[in-house]
LONUVO-470407 format. One record per atom (N, C-alpha, C): x, y, z; residue in one letter. Coordinates in steps of 0.2 Angstrom, whole numbers, padded with zeros to 4 digits, always signed. Atoms other than C-alpha are relative to their C-alpha. Example, Ala and Ser with C-alpha at 12.3 -4.5 7.8 and 13.67 -1.06 7.14 Angstrom:
2
+0004-0006+0000A
+0062-0022+0039A
+0004+0006+0000A
-0004-0006-0001S
+0068-0005+0036S
-0004+0005+0003S
***
This chain:
170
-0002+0006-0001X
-0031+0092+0008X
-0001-0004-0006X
+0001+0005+0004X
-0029+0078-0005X
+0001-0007+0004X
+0002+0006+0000X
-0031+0060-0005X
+0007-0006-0005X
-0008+0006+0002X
-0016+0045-0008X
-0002-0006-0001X
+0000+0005-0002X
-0020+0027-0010X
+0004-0007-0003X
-0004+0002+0000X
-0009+0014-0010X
+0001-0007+0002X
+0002+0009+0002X
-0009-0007-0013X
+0007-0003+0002X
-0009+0002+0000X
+0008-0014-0003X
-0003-0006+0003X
+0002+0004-0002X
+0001-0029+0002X
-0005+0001+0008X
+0003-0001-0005X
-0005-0032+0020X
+0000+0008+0002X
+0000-0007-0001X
-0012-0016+0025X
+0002+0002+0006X
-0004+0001-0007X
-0006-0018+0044X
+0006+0003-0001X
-0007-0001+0002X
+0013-0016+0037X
+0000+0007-0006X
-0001-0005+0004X
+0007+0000+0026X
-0003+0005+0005X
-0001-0003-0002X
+0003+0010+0040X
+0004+0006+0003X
-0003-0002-0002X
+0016+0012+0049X
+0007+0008-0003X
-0005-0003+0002X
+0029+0021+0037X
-0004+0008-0002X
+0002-0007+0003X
+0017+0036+0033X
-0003+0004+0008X
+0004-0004-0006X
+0010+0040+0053X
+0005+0005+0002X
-0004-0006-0004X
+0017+0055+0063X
+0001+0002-0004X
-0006-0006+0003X
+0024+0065+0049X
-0005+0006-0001X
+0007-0007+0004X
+0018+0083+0044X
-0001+0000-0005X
+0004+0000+0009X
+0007+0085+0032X
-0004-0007+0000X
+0001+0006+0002X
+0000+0069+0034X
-0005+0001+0006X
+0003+0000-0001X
-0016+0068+0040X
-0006-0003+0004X
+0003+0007-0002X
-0026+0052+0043X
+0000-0004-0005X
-0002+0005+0004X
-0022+0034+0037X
-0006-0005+0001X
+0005+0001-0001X
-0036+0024+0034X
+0001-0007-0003X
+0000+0006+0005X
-0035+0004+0029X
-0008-0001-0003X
+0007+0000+0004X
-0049-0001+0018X
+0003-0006-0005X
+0000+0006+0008X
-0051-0014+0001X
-0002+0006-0005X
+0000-0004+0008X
-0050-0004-0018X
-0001-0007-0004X
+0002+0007+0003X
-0058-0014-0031X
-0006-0003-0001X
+0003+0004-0001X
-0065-0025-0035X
-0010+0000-0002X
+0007+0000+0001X
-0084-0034-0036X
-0005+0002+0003X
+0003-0001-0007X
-0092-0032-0020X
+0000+0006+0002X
+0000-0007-0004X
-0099-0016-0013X
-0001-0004+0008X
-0003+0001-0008X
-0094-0013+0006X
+0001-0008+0001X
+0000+0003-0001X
-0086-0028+0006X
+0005+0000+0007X
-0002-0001-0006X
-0078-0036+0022X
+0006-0006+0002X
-0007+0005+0000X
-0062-0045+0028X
+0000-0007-0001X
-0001+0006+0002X
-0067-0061+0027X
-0002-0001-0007X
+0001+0003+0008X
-0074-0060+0010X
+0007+0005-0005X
-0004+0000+0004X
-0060-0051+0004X
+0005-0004-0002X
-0005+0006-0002X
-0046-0063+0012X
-0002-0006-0005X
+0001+0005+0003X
-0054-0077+0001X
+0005+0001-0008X
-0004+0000+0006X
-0045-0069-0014X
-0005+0000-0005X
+0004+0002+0006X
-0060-0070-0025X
-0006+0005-0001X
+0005-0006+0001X
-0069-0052-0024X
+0002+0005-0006X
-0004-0007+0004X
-0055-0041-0034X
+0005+0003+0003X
-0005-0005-0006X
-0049-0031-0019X
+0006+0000-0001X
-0009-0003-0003X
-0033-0023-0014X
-0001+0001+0007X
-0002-0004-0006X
-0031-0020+0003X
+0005+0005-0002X
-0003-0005+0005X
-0025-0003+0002X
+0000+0005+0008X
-0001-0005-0004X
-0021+0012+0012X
-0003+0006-0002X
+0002-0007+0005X
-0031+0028+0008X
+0003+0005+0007X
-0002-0006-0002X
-0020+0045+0015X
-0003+0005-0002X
+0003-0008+0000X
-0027+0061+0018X
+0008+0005+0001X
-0005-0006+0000X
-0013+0076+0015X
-0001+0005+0000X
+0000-0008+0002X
-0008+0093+0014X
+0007-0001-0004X
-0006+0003+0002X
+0002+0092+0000X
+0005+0006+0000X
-0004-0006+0000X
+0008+0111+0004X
+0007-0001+0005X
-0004+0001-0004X
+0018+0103+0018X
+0003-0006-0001X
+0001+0007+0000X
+0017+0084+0013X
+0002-0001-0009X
+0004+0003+0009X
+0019+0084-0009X
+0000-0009+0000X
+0003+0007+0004X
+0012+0068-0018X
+0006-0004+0000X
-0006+0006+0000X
+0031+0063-0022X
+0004-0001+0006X
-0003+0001-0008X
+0036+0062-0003X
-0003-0008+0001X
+0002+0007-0001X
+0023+0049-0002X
+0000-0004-0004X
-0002+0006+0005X
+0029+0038-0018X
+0008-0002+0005X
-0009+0002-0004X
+0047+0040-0010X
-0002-0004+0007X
+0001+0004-0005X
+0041+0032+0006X
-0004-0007-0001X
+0003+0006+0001X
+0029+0018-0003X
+0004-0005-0003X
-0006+0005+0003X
+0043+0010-0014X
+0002-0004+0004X
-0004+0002-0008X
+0053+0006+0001X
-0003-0007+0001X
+0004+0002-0007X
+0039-0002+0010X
-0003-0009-0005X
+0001+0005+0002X
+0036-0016-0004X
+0007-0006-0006X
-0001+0005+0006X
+0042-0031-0017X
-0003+0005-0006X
+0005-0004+0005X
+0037-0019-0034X
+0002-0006-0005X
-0002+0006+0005X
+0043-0036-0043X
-0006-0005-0002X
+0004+0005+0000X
+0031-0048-0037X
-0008+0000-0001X
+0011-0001+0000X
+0011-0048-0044X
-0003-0006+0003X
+0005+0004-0002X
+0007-0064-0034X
-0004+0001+0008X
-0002-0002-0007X
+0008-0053-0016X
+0003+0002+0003X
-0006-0004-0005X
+0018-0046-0003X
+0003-0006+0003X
-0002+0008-0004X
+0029-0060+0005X
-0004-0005+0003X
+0006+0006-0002X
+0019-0070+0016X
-0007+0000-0002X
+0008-0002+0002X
+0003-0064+0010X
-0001+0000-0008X
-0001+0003+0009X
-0001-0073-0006X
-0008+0001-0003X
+0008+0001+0002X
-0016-0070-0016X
-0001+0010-0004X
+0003-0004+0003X
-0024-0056-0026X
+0000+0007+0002X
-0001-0004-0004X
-0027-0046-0013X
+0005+0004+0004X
-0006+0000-0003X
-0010-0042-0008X
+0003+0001-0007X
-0005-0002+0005X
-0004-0035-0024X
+0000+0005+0003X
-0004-0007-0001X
+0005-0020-0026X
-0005+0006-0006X
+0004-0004+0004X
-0003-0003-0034X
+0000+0006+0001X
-0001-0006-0002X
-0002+0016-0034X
-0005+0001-0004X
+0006-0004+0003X
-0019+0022-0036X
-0001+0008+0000X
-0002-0010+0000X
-0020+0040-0041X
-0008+0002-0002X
+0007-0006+0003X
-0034+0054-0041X
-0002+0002-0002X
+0000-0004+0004X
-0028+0065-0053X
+0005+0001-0006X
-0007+0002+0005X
-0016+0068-0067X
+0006+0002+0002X
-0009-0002-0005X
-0001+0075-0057X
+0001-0007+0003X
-0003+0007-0003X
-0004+0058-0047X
+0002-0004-0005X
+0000+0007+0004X
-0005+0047-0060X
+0009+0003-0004X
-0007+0000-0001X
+0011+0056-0068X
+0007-0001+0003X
-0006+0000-0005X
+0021+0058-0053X
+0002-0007+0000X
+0000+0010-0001X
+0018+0038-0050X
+0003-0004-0006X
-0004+0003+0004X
+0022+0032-0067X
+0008+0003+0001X
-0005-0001+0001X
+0038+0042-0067X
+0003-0002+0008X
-0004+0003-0004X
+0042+0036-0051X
+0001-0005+0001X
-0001+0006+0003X
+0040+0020-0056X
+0006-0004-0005X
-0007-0002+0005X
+0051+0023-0070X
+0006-0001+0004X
-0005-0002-0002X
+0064+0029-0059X
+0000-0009+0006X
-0001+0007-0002X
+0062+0010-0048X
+0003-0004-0005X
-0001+0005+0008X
+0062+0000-0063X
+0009+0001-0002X
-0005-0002+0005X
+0078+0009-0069X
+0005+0001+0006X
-0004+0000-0006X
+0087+0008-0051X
+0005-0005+0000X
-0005+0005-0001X
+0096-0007-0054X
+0000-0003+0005X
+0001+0004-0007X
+0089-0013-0037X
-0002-0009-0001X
+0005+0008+0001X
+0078-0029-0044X
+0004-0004-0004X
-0003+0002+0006X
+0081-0040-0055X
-0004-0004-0005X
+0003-0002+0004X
+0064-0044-0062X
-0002+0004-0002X
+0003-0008+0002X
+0053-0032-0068X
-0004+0005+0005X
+0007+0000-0005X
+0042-0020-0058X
-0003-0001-0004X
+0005+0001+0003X
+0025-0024-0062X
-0005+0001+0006X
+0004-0003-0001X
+0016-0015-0049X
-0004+0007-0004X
+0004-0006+0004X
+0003-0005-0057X
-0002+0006+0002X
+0003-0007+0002X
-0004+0012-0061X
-0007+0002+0000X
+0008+0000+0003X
-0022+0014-0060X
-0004+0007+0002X
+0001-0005-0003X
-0035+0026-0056X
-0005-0003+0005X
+0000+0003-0006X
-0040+0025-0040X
-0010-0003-0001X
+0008+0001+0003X
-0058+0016-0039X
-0003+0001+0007X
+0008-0004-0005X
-0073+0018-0025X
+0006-0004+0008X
-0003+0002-0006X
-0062+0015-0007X
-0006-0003+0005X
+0004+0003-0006X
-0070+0004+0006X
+0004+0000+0005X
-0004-0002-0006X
-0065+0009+0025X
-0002-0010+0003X
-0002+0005-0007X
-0059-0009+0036X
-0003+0001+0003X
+0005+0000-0007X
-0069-0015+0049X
+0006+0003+0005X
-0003-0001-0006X
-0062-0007+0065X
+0004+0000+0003X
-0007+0005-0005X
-0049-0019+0074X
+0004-0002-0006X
-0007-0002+0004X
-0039-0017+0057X
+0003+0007+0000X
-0004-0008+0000X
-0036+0001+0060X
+0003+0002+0006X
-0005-0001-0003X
-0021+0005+0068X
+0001-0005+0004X
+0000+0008-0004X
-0020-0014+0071X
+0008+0000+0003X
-0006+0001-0001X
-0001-0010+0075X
+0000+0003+0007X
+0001-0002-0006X
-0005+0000+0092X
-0003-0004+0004X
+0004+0004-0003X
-0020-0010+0096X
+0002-0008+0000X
-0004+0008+0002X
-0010-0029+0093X
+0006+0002+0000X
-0007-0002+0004X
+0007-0022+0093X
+0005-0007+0003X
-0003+0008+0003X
+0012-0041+0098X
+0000-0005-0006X
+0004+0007+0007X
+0002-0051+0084X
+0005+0005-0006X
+0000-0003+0008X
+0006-0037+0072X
+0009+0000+0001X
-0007-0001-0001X
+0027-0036+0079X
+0002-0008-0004X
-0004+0008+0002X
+0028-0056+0076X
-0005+0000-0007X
+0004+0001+0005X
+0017-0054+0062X
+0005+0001-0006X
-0004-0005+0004X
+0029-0042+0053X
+0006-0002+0000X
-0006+0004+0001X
+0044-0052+0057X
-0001-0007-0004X
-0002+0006+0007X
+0038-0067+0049X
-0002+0000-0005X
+0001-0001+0008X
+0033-0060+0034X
+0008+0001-0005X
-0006-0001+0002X
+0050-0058+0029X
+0002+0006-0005X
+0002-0009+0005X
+0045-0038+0021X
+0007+0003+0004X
-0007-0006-0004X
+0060-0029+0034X
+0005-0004-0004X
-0007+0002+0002X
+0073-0043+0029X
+0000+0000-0009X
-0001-0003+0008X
+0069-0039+0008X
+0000+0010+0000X
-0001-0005-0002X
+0067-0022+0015X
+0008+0004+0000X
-0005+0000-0002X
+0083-0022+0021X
+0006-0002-0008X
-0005+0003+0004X
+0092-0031+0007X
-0001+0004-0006X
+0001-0003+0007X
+0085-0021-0010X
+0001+0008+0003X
+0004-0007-0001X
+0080-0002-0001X
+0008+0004+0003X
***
């Protein structure tokens, strides 16, 4: 098993595209980053710890490889915008492909590359490239907030306007 992690804004709406499939493991929200050890949702939401919310994936990359999971994280954001994901403004809510190892970190820049050079956007991407730093697991009632709230989190996801850019660039 290897390890994925991945900054598409709210981490509620970066669940969903990577659950059920094989080779995939467990999906775990959490904060990367940042000042604060074990920090916690209300201190990160303040915008002023570092944080990412983030998704850390557990894989089989013999059934699952690394570039399956880039091709399905592109999709899922804005790679234009460094203030946030749609509705969700702040720090916290950048975009980011953090990698474990030098396959990851390559595979990621070159898939980067290959968005950047799609002629989808029309600013720059400026989602980054980093290595991955110390994960912090979400408190509880963030994890798999889309089964457990799949009202809040259903009108949530509509007004963030992420399916209707979705829809428009992907």
């Amino acid at each position: 098993m290897e390890q994925a992690m991945f900054a598409g804004g709210c981490f509620w709406c970066m669940v969903t595209p990577f659950e059920e499939l094989p080779g995939i493991h467990g999906i775990v929200s959490g904060y990367a980053g940042g000042s604060v050890e074990n920090p916690t949702y209300e201190q990160v939401k303040t915008g002023t710890t570092g944080h990412y919310e983030v998704v850390q994936i557990t894989y089989d990359p013999a059934l699952f490889p690394y570039e399956k999971l880039l091709e399905l994280f592109w999709p899922q954001i804005d790679p234009t915008d460094d203030g946030g994901q749609f509705q969700d403004r702040g720090p916290q809510y950048r975009t980011a492909v953090f990698y474990y190892n030098e396959e990851q970190h390559q595979a990621a820049l070159s898939s980067r590359e290959q968005v950047a050079a799609s002629g989808r956007f029309e600013g720059p991407v400026v989602t980054e490239i980093l290595p991955a730093p110390v994960f912090y697991r979400a408190e509880e009632y963030h994890q798999d907030y889309h089964k457990k709230n799949p009202k809040h989190y259903k009108e949530d996801r509509e007004q963030s306007g992420r399916d209707t850019f979705i829809a428009k660039h992907w």
